[in-house]
Structures are given as C-alpha cells and as structure tokens.
Biopython code that builds the backbone (N, CA, C, O; Angstrom):
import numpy as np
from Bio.PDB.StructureBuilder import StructureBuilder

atoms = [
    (1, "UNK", "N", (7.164, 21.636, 15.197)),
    (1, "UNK", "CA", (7.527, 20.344, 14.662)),
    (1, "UNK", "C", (6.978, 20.240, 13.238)),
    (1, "UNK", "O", (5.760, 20.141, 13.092)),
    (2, "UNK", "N", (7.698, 20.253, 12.304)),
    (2, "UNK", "CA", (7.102, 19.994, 10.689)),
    (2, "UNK", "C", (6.676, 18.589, 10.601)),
    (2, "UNK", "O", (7.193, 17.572, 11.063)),
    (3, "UNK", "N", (5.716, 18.750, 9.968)),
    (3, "UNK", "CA", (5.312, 17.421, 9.473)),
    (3, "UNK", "C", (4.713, 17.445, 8.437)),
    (3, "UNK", "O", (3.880, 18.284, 8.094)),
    (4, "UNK", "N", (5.218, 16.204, 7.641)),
    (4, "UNK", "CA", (4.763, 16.065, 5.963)),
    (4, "UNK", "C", (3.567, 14.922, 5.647)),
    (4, "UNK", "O", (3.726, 13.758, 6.012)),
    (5, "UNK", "N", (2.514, 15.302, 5.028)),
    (5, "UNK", "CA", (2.186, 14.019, 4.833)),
    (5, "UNK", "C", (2.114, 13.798, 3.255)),
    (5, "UNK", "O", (1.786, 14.668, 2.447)),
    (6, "UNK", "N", (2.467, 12.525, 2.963)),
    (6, "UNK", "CA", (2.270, 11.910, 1.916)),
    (6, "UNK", "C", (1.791, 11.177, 0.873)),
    (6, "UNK", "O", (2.374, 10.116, 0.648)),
    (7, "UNK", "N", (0.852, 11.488, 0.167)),
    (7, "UNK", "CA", (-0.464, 10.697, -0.116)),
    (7, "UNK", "C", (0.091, 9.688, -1.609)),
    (7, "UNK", "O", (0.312, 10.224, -2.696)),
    (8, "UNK", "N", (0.283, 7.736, -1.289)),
    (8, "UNK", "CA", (1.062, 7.179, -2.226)),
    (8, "UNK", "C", (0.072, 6.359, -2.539)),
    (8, "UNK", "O", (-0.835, 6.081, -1.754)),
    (9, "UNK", "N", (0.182, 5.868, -3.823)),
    (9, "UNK", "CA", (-0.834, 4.528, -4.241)),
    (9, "UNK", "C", (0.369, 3.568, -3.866)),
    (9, "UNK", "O", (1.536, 3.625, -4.252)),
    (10, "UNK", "N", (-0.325, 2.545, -2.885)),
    (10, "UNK", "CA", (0.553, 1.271, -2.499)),
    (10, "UNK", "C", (1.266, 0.485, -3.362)),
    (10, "UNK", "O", (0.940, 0.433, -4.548)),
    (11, "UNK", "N", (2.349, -0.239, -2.862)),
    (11, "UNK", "CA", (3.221, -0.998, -3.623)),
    (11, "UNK", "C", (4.719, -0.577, -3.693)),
    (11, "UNK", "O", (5.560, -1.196, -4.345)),
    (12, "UNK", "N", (4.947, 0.451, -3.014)),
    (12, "UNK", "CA", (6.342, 0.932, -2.943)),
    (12, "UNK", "C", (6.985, 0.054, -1.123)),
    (12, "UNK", "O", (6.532, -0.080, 0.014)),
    (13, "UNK", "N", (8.091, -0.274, -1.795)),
    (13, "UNK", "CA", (8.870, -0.878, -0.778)),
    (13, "UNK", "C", (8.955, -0.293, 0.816)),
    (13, "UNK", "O", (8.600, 0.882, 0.898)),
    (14, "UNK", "N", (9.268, -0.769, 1.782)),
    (14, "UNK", "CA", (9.914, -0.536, 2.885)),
    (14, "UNK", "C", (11.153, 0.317, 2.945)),
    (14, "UNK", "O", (11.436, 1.261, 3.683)),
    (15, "UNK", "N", (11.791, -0.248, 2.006)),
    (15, "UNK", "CA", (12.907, 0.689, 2.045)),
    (15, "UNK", "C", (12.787, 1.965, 1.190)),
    (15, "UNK", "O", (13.236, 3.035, 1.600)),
    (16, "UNK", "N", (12.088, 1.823, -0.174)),
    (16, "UNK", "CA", (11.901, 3.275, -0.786)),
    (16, "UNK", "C", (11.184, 4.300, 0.499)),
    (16, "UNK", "O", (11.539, 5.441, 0.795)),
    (17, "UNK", "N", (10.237, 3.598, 1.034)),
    (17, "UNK", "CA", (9.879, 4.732, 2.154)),
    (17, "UNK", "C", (10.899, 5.274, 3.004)),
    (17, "UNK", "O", (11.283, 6.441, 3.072)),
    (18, "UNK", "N", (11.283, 4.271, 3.639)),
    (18, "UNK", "CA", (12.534, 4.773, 4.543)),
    (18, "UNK", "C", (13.318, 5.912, 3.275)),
    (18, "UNK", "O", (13.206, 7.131, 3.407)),
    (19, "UNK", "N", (13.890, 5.450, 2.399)),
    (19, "UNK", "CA", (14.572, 6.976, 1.873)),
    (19, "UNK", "C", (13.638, 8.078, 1.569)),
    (19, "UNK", "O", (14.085, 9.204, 1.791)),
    (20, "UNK", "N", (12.317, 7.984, 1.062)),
    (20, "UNK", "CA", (11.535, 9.052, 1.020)),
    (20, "UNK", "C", (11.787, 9.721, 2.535)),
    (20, "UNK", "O", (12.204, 10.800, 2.956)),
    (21, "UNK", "N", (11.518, 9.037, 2.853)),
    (21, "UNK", "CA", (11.132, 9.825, 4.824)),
    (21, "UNK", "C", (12.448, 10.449, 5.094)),
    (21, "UNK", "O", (12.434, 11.502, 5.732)),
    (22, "UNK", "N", (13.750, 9.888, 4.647)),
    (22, "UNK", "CA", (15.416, 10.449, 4.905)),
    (22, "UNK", "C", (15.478, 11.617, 4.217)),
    (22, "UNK", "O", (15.788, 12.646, 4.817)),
    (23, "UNK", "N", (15.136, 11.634, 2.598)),
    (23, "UNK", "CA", (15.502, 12.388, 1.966)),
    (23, "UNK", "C", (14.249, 14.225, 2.228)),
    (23, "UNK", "O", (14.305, 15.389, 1.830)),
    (24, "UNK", "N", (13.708, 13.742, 2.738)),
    (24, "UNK", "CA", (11.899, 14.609, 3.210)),
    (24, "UNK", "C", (12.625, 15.323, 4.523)),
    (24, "UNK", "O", (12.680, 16.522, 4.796)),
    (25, "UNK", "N", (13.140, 14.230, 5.215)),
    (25, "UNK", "CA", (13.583, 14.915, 6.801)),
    (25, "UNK", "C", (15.241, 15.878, 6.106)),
    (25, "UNK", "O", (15.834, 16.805, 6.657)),
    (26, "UNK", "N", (15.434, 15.477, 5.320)),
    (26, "UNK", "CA", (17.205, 16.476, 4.949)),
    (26, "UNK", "C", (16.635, 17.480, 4.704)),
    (26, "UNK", "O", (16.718, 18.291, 5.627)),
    (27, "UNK", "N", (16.074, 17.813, 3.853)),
    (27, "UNK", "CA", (15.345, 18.882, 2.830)),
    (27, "UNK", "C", (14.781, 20.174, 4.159)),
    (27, "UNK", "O", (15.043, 21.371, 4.279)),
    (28, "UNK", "N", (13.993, 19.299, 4.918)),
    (28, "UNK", "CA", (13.299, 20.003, 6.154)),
    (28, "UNK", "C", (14.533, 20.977, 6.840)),
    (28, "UNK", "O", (14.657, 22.194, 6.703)),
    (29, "UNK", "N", (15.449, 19.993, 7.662)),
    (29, "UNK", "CA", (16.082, 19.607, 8.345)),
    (29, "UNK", "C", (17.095, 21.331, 7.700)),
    (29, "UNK", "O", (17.342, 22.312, 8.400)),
    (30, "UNK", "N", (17.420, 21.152, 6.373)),
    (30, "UNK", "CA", (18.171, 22.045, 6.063)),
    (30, "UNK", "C", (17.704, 23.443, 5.331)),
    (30, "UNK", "O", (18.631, 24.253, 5.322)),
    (31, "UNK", "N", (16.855, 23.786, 4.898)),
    (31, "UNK", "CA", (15.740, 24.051, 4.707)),
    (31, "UNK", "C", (15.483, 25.398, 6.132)),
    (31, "UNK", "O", (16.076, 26.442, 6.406)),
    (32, "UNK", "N", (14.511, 24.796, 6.632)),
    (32, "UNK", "CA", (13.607, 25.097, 8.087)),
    (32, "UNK", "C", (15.361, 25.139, 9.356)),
    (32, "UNK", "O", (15.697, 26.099, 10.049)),
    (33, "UNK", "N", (15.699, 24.518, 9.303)),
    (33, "UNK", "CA", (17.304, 24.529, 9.916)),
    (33, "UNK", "C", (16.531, 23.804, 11.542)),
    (33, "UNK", "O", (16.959, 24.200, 12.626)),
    (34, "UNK", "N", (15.384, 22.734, 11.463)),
    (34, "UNK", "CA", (14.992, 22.062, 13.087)),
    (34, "UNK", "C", (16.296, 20.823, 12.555)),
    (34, "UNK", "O", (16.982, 20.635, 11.550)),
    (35, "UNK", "N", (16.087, 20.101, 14.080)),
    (35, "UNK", "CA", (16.672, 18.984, 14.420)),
    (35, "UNK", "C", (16.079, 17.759, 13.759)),
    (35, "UNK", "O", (14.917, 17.437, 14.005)),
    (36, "UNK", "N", (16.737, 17.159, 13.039)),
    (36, "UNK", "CA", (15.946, 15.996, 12.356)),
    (36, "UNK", "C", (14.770, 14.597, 13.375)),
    (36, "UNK", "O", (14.288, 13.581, 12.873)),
    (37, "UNK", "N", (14.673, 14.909, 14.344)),
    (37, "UNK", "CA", (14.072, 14.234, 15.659)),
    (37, "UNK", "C", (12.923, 15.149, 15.539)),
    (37, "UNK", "O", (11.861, 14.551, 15.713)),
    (38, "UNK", "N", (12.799, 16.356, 15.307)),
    (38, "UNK", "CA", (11.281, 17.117, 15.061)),
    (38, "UNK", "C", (10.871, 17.081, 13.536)),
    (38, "UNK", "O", (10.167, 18.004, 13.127)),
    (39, "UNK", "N", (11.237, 16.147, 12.720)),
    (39, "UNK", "CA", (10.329, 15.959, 11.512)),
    (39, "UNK", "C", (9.791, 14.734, 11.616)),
    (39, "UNK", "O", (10.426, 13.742, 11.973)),
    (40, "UNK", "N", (8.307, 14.753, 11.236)),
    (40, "UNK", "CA", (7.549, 13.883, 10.857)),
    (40, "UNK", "C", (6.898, 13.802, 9.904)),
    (40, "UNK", "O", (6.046, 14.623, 9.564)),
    (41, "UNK", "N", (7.237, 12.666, 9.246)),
    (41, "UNK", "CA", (6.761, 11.683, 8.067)),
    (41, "UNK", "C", (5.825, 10.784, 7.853)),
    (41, "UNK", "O", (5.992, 9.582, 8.058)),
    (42, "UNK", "N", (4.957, 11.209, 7.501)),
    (42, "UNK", "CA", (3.768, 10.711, 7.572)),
    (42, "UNK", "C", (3.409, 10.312, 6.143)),
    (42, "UNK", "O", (3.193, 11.119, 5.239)),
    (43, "UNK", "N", (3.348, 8.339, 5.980)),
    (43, "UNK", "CA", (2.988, 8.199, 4.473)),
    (43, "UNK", "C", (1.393, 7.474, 4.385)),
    (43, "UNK", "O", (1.073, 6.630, 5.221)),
    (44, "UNK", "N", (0.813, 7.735, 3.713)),
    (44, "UNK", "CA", (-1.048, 7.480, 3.706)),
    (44, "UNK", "C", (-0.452, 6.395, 2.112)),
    (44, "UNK", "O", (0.452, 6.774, 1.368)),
    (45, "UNK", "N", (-1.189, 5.140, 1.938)),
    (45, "UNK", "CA", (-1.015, 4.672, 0.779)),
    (45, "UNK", "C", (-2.556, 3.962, 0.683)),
    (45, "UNK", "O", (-3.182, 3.272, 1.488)),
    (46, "UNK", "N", (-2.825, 4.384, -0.480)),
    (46, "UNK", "CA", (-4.384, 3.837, -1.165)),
    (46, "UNK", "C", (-4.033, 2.912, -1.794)),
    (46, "UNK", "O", (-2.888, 3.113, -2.198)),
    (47, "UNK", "N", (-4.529, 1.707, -2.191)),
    (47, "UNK", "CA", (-5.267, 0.934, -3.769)),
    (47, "UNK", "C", (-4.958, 1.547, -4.422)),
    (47, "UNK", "O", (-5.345, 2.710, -4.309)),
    (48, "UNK", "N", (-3.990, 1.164, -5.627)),
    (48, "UNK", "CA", (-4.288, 1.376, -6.674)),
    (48, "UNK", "C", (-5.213, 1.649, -7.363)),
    (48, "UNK", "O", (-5.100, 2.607, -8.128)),
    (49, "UNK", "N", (-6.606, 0.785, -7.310)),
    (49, "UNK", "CA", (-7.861, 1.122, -8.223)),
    (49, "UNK", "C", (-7.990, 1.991, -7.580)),
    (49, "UNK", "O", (-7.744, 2.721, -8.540)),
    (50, "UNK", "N", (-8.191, 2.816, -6.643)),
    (50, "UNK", "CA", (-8.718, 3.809, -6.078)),
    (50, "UNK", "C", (-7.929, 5.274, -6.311)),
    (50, "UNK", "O", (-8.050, 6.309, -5.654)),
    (51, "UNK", "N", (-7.026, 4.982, -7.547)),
    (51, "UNK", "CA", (-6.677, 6.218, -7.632)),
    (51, "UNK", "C", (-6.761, 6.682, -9.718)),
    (51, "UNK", "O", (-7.438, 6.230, -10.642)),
    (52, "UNK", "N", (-5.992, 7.455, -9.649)),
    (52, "UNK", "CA", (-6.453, 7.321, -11.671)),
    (52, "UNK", "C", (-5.970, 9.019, -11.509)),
    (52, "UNK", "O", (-6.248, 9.754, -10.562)),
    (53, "UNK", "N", (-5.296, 9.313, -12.544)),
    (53, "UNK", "CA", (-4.823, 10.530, -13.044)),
    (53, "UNK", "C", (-5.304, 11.078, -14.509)),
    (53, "UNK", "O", (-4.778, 11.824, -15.335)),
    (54, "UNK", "N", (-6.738, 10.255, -14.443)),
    (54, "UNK", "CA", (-7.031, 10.329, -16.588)),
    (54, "UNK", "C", (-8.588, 10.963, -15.986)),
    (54, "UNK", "O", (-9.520, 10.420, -16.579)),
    (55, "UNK", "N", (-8.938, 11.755, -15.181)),
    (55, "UNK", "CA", (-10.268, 12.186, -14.791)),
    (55, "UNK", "C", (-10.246, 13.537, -15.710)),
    (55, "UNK", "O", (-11.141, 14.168, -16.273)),
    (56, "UNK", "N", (-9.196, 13.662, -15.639)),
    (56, "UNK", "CA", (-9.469, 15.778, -16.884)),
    (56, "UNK", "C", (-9.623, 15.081, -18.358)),
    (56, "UNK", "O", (-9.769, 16.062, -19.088)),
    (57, "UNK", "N", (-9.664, 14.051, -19.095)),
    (57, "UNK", "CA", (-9.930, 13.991, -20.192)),
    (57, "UNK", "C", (-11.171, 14.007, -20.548)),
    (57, "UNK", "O", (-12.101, 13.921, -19.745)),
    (58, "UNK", "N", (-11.299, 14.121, -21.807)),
    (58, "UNK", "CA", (-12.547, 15.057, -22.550)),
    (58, "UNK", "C", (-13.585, 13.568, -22.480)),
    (58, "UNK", "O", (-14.751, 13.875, -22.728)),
    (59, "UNK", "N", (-13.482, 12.694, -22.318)),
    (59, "UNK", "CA", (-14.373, 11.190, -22.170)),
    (59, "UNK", "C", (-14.207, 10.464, -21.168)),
    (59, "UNK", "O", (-14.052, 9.247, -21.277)),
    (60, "UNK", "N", (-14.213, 11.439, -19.392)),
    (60, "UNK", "CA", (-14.032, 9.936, -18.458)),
    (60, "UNK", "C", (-14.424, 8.951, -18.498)),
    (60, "UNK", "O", (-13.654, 8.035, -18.213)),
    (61, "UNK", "N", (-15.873, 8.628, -18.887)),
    (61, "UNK", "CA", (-16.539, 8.048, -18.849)),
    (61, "UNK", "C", (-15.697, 6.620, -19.698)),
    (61, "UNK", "O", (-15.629, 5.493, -19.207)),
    (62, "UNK", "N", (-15.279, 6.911, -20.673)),
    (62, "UNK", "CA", (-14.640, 6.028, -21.598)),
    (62, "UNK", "C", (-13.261, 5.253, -21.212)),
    (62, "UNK", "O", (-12.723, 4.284, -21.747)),
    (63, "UNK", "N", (-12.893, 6.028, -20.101)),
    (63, "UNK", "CA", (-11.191, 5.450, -19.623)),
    (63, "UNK", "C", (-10.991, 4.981, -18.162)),
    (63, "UNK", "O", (-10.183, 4.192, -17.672)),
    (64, "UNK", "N", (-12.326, 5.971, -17.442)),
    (64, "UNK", "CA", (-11.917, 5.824, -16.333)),
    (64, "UNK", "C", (-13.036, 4.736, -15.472)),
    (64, "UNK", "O", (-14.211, 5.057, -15.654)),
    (65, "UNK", "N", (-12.876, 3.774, -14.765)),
    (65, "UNK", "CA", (-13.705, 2.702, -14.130)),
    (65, "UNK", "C", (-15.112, 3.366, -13.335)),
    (65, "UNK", "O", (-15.419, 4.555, -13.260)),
    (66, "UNK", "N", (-15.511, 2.714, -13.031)),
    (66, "UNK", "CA", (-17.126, 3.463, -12.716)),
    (66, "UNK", "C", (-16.968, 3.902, -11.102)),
    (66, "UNK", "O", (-17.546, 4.890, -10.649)),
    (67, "UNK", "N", (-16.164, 3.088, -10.353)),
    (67, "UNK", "CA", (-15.478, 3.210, -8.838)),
    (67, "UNK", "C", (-15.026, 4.252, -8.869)),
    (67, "UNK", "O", (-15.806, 5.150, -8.552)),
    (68, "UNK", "N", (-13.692, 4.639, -9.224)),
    (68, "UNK", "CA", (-13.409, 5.105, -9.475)),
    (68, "UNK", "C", (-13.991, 6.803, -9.961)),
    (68, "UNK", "O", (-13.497, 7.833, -9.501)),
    (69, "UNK", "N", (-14.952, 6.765, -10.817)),
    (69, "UNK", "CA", (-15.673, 8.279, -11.115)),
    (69, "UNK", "C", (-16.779, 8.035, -9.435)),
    (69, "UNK", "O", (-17.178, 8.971, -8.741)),
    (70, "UNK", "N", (-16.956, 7.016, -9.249)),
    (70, "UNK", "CA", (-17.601, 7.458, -7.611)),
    (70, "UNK", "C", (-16.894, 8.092, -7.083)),
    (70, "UNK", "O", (-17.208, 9.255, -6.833)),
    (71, "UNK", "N", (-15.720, 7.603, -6.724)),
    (71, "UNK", "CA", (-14.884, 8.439, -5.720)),
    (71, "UNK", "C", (-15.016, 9.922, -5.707)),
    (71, "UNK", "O", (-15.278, 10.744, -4.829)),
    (72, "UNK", "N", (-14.715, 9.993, -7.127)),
    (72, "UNK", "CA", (-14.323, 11.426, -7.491)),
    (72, "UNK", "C", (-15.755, 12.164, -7.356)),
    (72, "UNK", "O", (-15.559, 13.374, -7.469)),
    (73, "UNK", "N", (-16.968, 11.908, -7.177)),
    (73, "UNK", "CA", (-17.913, 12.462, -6.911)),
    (73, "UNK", "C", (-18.186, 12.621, -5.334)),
    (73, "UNK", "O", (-19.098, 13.319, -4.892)),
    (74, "UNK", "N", (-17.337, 11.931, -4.584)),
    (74, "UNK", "CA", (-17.777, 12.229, -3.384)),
    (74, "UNK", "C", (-17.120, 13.742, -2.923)),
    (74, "UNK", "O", (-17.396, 14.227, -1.826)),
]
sb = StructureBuilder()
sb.init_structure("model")
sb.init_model(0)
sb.init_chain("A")
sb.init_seg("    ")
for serial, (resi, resn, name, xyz) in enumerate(atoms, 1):
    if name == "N":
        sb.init_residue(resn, " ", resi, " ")
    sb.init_atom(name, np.array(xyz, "f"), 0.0, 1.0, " ", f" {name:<3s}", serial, name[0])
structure = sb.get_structure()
C-alpha cells in the first residue's frame, strides 16, 4: 500500500487538499500501476510561524524569529 506523506504550512483549503490527494493518488496509481483504494494520503500542516525557508542565509539571526531558530536547533 503506498503512502505519501505531506508536510504543509496551514491555510490551504479543503478542497486544494482534496486535489492534492487526487492528483498524488493518479501519479501513484499510474506510476506504481496499484488500485487507487491502496493509496494513502497523508497531509501533516504546521503554523505558519513555525516554519521559515530563510535559515541558509549568511545572518539568521537578522531575518529569522528567535522561535523559530529554536526549532531549528532541536
């Protein structure tokens, strides 16, 4: 049974998921060649503050929130 999981910062619709999860199970589905009833879609959604894509710059300290550089130290 494939299964995907998906790691999203919250705020995306009900329905964008539902097509993520459609368009995730086709791909599989045609792909892998299982029955679309054995893919699972699995979506994980964080906080926003709890996420940040500016940690490789040369001054985190300067851009990125102090939470935030916690996280990333754990």
């Amino acid at each position: 049974m494939p299964e995907i999981i998906l790691e999203l910062a919250e705020g995306r619709t009900v329905d964008q998921k539902r097509q993520i999860a459609k368009e995730f199970t086709d791909t599989i589905v045609r792909v892998c060649g299982v029955d679309p009833e054995a893919v699972v879609v699995i979506i994980h959604e964080s906080p926003r503050t709890d996420k940040t894509n500016r940690l490789t710059t040369t001054s985190p300290a300067a851009t990125v929130p102090e939470s935030v550089l916690a996280l990333a130290a754990v």
